[in-house]
ZADO-1210 file (C-alpha; in nm, 4 decimals, padded with zeros to 6 digits):
<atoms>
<atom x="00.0000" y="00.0000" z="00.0000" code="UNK" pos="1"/>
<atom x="00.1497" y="00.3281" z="-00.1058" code="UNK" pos="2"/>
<atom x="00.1298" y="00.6583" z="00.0999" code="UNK" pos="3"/>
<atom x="-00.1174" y="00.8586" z="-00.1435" code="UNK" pos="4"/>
<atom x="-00.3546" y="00.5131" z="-00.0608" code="UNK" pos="5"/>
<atom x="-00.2788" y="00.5216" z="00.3045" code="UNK" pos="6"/>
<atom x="-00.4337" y="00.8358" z="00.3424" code="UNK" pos="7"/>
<atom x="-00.7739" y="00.7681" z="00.1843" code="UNK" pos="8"/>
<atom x="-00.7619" y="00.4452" z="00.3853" code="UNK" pos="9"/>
<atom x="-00.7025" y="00.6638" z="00.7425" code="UNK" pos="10"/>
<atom x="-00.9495" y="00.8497" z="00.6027" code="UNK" pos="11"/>
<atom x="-01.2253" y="00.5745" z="00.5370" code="UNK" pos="12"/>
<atom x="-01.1299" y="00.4355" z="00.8664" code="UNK" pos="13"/>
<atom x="-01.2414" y="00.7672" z="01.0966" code="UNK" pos="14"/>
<atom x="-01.5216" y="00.8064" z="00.8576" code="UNK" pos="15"/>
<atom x="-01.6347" y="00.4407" z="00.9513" code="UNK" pos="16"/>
<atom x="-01.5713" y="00.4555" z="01.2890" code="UNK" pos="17"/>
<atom x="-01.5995" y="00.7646" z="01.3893" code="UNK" pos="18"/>
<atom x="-01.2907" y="00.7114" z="01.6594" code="UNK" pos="19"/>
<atom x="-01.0070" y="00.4565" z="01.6135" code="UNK" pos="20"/>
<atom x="-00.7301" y="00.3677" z="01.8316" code="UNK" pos="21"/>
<atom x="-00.3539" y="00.4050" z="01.7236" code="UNK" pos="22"/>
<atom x="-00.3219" y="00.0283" z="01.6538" code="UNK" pos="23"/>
<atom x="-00.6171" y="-00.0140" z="01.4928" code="UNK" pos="24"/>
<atom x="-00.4454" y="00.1954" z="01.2178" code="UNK" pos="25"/>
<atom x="-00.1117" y="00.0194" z="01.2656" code="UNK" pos="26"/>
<atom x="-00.2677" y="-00.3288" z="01.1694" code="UNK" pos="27"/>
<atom x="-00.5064" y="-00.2000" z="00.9114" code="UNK" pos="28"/>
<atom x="-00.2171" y="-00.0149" z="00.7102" code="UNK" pos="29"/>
<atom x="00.0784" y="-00.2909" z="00.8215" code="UNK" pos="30"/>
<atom x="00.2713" y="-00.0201" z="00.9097" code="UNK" pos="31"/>
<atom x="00.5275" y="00.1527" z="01.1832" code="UNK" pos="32"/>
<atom x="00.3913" y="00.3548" z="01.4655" code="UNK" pos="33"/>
<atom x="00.6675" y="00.6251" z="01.3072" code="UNK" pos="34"/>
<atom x="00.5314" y="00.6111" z="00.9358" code="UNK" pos="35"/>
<atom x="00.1852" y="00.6233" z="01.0753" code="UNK" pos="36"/>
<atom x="00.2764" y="00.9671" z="01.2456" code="UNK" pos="37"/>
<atom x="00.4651" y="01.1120" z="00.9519" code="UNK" pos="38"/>
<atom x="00.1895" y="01.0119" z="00.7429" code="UNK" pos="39"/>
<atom x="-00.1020" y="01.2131" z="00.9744" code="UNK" pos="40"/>
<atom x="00.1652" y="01.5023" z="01.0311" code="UNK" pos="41"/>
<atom x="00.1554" y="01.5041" z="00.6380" code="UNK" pos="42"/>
<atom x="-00.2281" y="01.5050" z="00.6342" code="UNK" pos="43"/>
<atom x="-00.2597" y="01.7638" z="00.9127" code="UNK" pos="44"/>
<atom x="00.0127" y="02.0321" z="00.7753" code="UNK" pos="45"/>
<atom x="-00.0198" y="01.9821" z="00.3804" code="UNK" pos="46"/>
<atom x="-00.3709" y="01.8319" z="00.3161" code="UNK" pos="47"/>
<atom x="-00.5517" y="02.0404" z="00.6431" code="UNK" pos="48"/>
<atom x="-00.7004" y="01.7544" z="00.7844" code="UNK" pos="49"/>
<atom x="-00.8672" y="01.8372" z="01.1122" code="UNK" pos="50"/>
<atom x="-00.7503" y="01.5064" z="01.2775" code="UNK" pos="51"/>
<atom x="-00.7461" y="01.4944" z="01.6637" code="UNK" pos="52"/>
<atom x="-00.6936" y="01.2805" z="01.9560" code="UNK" pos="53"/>
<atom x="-00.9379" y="01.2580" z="02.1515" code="UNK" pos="54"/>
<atom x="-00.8158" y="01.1469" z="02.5044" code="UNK" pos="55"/>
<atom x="-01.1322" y="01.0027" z="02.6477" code="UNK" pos="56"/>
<atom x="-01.2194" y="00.7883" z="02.3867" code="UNK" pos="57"/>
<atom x="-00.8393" y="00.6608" z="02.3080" code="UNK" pos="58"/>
<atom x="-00.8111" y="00.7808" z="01.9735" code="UNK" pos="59"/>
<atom x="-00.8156" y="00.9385" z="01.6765" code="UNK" pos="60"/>
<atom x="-01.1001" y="01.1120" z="01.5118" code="UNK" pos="61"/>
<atom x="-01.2411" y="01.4225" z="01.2675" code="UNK" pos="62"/>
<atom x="-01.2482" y="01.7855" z="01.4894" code="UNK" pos="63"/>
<atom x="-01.4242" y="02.0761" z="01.3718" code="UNK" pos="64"/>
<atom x="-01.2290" y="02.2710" z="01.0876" code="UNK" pos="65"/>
<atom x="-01.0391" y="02.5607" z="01.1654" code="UNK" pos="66"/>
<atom x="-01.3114" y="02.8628" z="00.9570" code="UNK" pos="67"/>
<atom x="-01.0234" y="03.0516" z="00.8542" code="UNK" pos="68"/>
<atom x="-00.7821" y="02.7403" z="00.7041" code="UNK" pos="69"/>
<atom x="-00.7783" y="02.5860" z="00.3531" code="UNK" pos="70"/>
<atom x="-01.0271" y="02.3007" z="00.3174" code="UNK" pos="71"/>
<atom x="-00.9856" y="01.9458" z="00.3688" code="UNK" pos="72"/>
<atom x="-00.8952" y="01.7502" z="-00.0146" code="UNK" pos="73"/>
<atom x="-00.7139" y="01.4387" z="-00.0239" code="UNK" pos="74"/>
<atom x="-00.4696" y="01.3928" z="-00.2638" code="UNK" pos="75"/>
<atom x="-00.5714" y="01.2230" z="-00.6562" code="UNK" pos="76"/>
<atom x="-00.4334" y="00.8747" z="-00.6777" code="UNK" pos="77"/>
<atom x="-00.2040" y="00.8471" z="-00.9787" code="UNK" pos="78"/>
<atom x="-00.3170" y="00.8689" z="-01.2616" code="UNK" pos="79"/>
<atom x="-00.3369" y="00.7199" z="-01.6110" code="UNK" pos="80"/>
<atom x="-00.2070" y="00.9254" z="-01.9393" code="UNK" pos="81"/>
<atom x="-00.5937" y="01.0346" z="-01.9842" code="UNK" pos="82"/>
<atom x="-00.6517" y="01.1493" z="-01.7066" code="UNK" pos="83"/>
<atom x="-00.3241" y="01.3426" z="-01.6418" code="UNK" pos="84"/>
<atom x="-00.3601" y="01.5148" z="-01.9446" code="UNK" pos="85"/>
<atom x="-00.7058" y="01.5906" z="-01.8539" code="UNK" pos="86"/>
<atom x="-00.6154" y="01.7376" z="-01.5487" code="UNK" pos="87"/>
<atom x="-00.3181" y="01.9540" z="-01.6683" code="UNK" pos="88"/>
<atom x="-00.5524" y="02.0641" z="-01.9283" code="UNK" pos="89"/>
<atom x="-00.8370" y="02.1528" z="-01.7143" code="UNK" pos="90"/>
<atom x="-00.5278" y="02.3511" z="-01.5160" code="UNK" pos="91"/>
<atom x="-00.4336" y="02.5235" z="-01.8586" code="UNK" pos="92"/>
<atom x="-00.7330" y="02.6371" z="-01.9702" code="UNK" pos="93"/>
<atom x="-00.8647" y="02.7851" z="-01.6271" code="UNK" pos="94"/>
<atom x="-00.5549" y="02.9729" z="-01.5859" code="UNK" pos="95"/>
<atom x="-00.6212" y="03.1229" z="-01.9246" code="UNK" pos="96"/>
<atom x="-00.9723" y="03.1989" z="-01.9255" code="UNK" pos="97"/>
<atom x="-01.0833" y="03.5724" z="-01.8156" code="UNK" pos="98"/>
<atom x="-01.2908" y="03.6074" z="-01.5169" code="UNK" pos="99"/>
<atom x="-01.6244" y="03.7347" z="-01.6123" code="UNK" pos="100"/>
<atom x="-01.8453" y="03.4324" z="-01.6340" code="UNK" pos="101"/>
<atom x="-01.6731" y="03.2059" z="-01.4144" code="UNK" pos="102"/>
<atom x="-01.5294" y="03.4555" z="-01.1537" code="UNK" pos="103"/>
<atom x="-01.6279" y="03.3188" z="-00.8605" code="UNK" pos="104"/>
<atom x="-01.5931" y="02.9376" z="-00.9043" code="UNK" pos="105"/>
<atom x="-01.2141" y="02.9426" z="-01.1213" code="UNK" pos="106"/>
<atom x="-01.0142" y="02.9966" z="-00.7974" code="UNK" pos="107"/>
<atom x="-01.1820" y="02.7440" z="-00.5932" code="UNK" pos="108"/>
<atom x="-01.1826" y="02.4614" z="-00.8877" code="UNK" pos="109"/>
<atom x="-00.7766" y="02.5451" z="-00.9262" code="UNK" pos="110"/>
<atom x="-00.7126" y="02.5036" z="-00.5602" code="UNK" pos="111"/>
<atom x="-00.8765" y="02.1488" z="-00.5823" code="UNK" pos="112"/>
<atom x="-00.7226" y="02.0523" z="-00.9315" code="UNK" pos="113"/>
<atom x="-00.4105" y="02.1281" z="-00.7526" code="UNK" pos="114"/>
<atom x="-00.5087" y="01.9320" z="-00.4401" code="UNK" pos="115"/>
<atom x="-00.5912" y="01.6265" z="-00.7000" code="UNK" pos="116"/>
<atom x="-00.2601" y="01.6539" z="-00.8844" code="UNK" pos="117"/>
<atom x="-00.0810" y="01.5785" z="-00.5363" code="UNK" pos="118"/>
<atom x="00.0591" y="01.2261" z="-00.5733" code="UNK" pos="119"/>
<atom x="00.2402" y="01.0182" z="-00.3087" code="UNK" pos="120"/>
<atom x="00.5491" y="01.1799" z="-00.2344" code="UNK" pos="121"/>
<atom x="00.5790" y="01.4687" z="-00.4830" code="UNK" pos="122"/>
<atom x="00.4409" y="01.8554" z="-00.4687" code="UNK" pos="123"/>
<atom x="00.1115" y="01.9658" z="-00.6965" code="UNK" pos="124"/>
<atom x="00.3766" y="02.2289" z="-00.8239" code="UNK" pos="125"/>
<atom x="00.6084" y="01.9243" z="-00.8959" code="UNK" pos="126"/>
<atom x="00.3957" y="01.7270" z="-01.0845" code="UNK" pos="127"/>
<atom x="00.3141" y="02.0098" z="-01.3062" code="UNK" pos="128"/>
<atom x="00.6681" y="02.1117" z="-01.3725" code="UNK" pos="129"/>
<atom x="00.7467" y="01.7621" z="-01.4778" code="UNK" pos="130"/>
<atom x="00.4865" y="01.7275" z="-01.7352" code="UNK" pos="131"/>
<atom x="00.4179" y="02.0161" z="-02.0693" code="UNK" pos="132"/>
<atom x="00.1115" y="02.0585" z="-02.2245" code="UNK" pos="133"/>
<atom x="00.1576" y="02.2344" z="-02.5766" code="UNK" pos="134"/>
<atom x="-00.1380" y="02.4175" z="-02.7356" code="UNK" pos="135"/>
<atom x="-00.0356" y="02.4123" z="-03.1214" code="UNK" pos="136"/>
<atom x="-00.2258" y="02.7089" z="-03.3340" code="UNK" pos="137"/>
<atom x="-00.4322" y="02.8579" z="-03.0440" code="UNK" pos="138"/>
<atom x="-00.6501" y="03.1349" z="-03.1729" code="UNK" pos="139"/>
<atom x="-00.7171" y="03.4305" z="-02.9250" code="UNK" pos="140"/>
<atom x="-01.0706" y="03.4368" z="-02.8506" code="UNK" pos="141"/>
<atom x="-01.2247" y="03.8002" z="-02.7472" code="UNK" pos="142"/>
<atom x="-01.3110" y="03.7684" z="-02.4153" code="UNK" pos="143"/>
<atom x="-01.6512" y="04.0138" z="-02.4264" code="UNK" pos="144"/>
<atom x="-01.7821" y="03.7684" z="-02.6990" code="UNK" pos="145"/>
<atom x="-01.7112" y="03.4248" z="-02.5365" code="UNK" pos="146"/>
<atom x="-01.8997" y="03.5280" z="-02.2155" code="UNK" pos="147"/>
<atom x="-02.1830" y="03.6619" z="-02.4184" code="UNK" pos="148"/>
<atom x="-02.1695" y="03.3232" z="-02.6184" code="UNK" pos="149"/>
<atom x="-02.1214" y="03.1319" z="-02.3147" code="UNK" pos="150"/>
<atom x="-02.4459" y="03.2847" z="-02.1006" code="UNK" pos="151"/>
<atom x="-02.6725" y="03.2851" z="-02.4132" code="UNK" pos="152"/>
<atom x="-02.6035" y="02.8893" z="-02.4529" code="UNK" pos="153"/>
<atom x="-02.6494" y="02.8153" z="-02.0730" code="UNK" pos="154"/>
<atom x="-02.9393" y="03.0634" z="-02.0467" code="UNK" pos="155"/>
<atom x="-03.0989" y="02.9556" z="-02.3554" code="UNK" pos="156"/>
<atom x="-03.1193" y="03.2762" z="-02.5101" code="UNK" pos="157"/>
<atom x="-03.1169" y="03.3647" z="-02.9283" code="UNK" pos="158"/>
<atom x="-02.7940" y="03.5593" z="-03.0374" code="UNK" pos="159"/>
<atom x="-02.7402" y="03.7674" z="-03.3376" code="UNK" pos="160"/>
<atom x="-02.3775" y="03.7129" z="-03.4271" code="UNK" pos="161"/>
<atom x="-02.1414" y="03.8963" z="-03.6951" code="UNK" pos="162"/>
<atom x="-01.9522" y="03.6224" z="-03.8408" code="UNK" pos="163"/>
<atom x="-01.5839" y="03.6547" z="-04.0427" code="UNK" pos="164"/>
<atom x="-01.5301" y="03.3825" z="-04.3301" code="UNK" pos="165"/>
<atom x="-01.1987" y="03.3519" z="-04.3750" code="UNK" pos="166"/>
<atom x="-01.2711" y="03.1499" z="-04.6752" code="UNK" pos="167"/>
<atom x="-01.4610" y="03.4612" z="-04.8541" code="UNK" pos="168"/>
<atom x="-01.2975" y="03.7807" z="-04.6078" code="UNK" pos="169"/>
<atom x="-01.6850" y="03.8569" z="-04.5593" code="UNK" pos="170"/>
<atom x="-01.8772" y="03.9463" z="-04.2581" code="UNK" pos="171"/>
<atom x="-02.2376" y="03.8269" z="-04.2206" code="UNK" pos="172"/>
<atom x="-02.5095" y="03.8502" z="-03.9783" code="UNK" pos="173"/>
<atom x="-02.7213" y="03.5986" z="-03.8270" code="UNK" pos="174"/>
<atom x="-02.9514" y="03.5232" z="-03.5895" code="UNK" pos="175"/>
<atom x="-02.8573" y="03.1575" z="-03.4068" code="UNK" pos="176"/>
<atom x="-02.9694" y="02.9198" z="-03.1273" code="UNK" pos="177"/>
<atom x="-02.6378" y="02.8093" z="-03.0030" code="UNK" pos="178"/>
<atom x="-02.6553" y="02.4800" z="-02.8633" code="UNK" pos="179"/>
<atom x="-02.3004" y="02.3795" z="-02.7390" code="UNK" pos="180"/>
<atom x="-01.9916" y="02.5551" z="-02.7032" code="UNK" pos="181"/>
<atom x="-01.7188" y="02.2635" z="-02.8432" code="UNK" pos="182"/>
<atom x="-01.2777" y="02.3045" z="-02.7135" code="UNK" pos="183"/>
<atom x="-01.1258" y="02.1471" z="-03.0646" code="UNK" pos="184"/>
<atom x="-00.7679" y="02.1491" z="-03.1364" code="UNK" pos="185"/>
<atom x="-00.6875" y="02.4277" z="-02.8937" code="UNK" pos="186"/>
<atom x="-00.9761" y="02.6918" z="-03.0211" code="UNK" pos="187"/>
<atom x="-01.3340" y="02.7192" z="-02.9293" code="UNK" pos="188"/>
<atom x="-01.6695" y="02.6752" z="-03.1378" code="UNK" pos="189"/>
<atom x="-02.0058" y="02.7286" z="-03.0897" code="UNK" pos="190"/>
<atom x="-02.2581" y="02.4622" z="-03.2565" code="UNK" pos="191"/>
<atom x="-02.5789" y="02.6390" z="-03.3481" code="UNK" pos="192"/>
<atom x="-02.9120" y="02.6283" z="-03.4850" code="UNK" pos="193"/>
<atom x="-02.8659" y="02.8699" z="-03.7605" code="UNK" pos="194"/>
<atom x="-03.2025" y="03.0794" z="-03.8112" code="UNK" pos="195"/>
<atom x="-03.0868" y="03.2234" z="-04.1738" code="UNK" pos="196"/>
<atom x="-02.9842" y="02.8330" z="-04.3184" code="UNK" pos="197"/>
<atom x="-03.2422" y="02.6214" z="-04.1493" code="UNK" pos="198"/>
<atom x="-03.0001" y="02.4144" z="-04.0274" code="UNK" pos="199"/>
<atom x="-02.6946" y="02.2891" z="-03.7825" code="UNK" pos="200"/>
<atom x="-02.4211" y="02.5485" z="-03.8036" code="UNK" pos="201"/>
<atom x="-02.0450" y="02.5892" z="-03.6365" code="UNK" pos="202"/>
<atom x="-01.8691" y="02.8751" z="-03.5679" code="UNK" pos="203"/>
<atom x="-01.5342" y="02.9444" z="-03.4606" code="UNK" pos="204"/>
<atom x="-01.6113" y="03.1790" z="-03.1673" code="UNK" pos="205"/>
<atom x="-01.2340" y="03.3904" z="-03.2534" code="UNK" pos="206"/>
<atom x="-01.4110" y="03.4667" z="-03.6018" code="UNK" pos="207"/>
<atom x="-01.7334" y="03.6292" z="-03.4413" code="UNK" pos="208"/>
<atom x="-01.6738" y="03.9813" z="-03.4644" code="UNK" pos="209"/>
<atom x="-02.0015" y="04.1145" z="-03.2544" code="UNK" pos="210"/>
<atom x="-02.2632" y="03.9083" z="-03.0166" code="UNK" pos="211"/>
<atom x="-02.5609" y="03.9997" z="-02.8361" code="UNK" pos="212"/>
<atom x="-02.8646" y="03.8049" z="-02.7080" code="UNK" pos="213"/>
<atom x="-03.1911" y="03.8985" z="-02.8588" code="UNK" pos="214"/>
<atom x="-03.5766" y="03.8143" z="-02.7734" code="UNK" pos="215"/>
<atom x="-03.6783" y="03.4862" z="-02.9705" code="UNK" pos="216"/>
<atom x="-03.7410" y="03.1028" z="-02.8839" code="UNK" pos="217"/>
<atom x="-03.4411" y="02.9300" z="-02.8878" code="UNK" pos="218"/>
<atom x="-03.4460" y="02.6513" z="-03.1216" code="UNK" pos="219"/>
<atom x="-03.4276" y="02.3158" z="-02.9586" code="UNK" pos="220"/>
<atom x="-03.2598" y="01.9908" z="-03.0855" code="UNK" pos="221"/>
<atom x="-03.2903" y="01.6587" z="-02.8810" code="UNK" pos="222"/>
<atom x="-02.8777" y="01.5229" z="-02.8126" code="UNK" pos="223"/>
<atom x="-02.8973" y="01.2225" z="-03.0507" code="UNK" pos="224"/>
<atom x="-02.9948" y="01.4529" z="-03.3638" code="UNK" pos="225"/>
<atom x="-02.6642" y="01.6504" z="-03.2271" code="UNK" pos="226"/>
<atom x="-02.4631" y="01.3488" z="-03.2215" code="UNK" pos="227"/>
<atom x="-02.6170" y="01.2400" z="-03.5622" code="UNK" pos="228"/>
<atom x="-02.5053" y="01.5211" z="-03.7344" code="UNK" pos="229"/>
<atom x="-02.2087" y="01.6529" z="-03.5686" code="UNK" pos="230"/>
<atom x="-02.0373" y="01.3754" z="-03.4746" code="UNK" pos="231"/>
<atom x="-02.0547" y="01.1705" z="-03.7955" code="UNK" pos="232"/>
<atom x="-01.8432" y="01.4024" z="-04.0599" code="UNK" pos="233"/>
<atom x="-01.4740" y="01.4637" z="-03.9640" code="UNK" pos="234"/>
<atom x="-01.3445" y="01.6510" z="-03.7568" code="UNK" pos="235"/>
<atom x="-01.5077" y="01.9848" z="-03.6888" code="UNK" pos="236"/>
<atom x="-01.7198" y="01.9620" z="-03.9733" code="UNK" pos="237"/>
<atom x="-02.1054" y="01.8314" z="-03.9012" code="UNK" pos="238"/>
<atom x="-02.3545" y="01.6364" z="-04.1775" code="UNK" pos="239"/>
<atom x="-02.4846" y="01.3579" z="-04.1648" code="UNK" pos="240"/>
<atom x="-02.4183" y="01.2365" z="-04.5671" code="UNK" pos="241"/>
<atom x="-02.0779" y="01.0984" z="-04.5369" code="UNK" pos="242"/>
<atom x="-01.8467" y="00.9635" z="-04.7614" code="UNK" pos="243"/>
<atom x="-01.6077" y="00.6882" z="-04.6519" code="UNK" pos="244"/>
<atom x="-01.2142" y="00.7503" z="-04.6987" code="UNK" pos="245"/>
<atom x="-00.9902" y="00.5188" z="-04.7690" code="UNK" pos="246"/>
<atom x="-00.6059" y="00.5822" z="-04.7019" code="UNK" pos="247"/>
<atom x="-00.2749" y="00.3636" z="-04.7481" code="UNK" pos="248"/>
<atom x="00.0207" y="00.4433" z="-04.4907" code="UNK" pos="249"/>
<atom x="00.4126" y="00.3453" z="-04.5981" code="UNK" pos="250"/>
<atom x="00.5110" y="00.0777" z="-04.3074" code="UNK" pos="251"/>
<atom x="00.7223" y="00.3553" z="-04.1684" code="UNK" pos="252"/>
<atom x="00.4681" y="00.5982" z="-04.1310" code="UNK" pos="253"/>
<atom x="00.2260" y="00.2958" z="-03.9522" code="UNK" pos="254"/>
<atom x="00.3690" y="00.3288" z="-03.6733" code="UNK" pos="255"/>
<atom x="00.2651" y="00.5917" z="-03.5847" code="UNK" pos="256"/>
<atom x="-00.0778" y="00.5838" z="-03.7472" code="UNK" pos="257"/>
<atom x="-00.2112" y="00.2610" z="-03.6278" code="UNK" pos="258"/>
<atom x="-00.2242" y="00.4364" z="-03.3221" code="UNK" pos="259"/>
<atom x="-00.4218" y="00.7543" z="-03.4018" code="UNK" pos="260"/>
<atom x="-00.7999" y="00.7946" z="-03.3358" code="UNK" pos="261"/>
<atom x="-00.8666" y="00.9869" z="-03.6742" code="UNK" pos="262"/>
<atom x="-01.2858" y="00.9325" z="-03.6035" code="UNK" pos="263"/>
<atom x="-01.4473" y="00.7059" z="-03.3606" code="UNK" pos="264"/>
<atom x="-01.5620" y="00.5270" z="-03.6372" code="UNK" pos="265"/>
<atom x="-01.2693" y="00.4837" z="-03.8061" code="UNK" pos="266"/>
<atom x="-01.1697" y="00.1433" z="-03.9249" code="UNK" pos="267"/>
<atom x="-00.7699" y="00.0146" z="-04.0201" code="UNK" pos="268"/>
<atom x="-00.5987" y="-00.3407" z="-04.0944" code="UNK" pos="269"/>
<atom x="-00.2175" y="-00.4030" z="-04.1842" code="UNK" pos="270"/>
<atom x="-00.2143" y="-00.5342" z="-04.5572" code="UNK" pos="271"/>
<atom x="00.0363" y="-00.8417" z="-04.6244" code="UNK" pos="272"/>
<atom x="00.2987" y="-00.5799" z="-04.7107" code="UNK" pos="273"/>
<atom x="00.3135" y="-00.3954" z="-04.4340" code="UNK" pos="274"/>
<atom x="00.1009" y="-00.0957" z="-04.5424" code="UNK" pos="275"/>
<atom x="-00.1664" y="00.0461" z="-04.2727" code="UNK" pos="276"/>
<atom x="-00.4713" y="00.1224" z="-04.4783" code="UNK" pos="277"/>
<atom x="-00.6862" y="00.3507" z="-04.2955" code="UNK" pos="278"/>
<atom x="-01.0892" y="00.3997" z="-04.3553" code="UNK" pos="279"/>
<atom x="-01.3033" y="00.6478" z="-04.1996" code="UNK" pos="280"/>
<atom x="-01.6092" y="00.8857" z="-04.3048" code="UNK" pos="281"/>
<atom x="-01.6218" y="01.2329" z="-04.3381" code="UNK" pos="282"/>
<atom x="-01.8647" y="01.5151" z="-04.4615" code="UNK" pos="283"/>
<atom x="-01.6649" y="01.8239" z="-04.5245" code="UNK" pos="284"/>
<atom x="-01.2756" y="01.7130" z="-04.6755" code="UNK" pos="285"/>
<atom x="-01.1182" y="02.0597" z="-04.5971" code="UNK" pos="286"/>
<atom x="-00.9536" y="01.8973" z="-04.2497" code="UNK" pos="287"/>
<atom x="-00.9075" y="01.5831" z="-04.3740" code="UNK" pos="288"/>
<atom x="-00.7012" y="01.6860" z="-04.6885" code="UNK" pos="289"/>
<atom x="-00.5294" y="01.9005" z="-04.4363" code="UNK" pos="290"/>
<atom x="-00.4128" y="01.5803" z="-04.2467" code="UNK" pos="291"/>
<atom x="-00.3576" y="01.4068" z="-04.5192" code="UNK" pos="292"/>
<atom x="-00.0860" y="01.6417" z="-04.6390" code="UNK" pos="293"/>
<atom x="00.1013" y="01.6168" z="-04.3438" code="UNK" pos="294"/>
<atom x="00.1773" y="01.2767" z="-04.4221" code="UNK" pos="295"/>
<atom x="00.3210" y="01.4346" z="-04.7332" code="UNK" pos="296"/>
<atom x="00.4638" y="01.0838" z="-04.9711" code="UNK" pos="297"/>
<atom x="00.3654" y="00.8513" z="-04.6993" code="UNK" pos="298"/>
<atom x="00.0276" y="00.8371" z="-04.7147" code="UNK" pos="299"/>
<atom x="-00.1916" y="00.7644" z="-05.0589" code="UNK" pos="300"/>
<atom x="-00.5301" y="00.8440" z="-05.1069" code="UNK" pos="301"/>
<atom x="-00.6921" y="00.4619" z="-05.2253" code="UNK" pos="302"/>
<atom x="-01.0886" y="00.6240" z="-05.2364" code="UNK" pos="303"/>
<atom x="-01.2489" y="00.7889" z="-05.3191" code="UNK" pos="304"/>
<atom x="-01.1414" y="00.9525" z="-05.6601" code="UNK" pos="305"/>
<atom x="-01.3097" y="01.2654" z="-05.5728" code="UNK" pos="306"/>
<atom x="-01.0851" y="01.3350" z="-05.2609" code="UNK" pos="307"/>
<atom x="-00.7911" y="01.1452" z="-05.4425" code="UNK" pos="308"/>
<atom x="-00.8078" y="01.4027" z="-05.7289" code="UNK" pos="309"/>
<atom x="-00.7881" y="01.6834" z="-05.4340" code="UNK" pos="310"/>
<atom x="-00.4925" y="01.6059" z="-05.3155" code="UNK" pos="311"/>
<atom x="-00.3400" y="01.5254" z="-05.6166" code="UNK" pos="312"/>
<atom x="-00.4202" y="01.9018" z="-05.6909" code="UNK" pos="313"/>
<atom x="-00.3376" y="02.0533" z="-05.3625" code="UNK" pos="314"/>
<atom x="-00.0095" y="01.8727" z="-05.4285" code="UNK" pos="315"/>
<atom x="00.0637" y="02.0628" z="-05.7819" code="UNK" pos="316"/>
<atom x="-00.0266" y="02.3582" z="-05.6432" code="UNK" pos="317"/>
<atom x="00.2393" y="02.3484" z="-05.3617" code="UNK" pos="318"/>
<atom x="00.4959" y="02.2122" z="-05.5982" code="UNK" pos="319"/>
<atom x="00.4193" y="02.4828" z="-05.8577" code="UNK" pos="320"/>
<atom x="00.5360" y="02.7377" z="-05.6198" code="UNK" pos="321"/>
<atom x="00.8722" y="02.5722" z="-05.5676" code="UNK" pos="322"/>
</atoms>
């Protein structure tokens, strides 16, 4: 049993018992009457555990909480790669997000991220020192229009948005039910219910150059219609009429590749070769030709010819200005 799990187990013990005697703990834990007190001096000093003795009843049990002290947290056990980079990220993101919305709850939620990240024998501050999170192509995000974005989708309330294409370098107004607000490759976006199209609409919240709320019923969508449509093309683009991909990997590059989650859906099998040949659907091929290039002459698109013929031209057009 390792220290981090010696402390939830003191902890379940008092809870259970209400008082417990000092060998009660010592058999329980099968440890030293010296580890045991280094282990509550720990919880006392660093985790503010109100743990007494109490001399009438021969042991140890829960006092009141000192009012003006830091509350109580145990430490996180350790954690897998998920969840680490969960945390750290949930640590990253509330350090960079503007007060406003969340003001009173940010400080709070960091002091018990922190109080999670603790593990066994090294610092909160350690752990996040050891390990780097890098955001890759972050787009700022104006902090007025988030909020405004934020509050209409939790409120439920119609916005009228000014939205930048950077495909056309237009502006254009419209009036939107936003549904979700969606963290994607280090930028946010706001799924709607766009008023002007009829239909399911994203929008990257960093190209939204003015939002308000206005009167209106807010358009309504039950979660699996969501899912249907937004979670069936690739990446961040949403429809449901897909068109399945088919891509074939050098050996080299499989390596890496066979263990990528492309789409949830995706599907992939070695060939006798050696090759990784990758399938998976998508709606919109904009990001998917995207991350197809990266691969540069290790990937080839197999189906189908209308994507195929996209890169192949993407291709020319890079070469033709070299």
């Amino acid at each position: 049993m390792d220290r981090t799990e010696r402390f939830y187990k003191i902890d379940q013990l008092i809870n259970d018992r209400t008082v417990v005697p000092i060998n009660t703990f010592l058999e329980d834990l099968g440890i030293s009457l010296a580890t045991f007190k280094r282990d509550l001096e720990y919880m006392r000093e660093r985790l503010n555990a109100p743990i007494q003795w109490d001399r009438e009843a021969g042991g140890y049990r829960y006092g009141q909480p000192d009012a003006l002290a830091p509350s109580f947290a145990l430490p996180g056990l350790w954690f897998n790669p998920g969840e680490v980079h969960a945390l750290l990220t949930m640590q990253h993101l509330l350090s960079n997000l503007e007060p406003g919305l969340l003001a009173g709850h940010i400080k709070p939620l960091q002091a018990r991220l922190k109080a999670l990240l603790e593990s066994r024998d090294h610092s909160a501050e350690e752990v996040e020192t050891r390990f780097r999170i890098v955001h890759a192509a972050r787009r700022q995000v104006a902090t007025t229009y988030f909020e405004v974005i934020a509050s209409a989708t939790l409120s439920r309330k119609r916005l009228k948005i000014r939205h930048y294409s950077r495909q056309s370098g237009e502006e254009s107004e419209r009036i939107v039910s936003p549904l979700q607000l969606v963290y994607y490759r280090d930028n946010w976006y706001v799924d709607t219910w766009c008023h002007l199209r009829e239909d399911i609409r994203s929008f990257s919240i960093d190209a939204i150059r003015h939002a308000e709320m206005v009167k209106g019923k807010v358009k309504e969508l039950p979660r699996s219609k969501l899912k249907e449509v937004l979670e069936s093309g690739y990446g961040i683009f949403s429809g449901k009429q897909v068109t399945w991909a088919k891509l074939r990997f050098s050996p080299e590059r499989a390596r890496w590749v066979a263990n990528e989650l492309w789409h949830p859906k995706q599907k992939g099998n070695f060939d006798p070769d050696g090759y990784y040949l990758l399938e998976l659907p998508y709606n919109d091929d904009r990001e998917l030709v995207m991350d197809i290039l990266r691969h540069g002459a290790e990937v080839e698109v197999i189906a189908p010819e209308q994507l195929r013929e996209r890169v192949r031209q993407e291709l020319g057009a890079a070469l033709a200005r070299y």
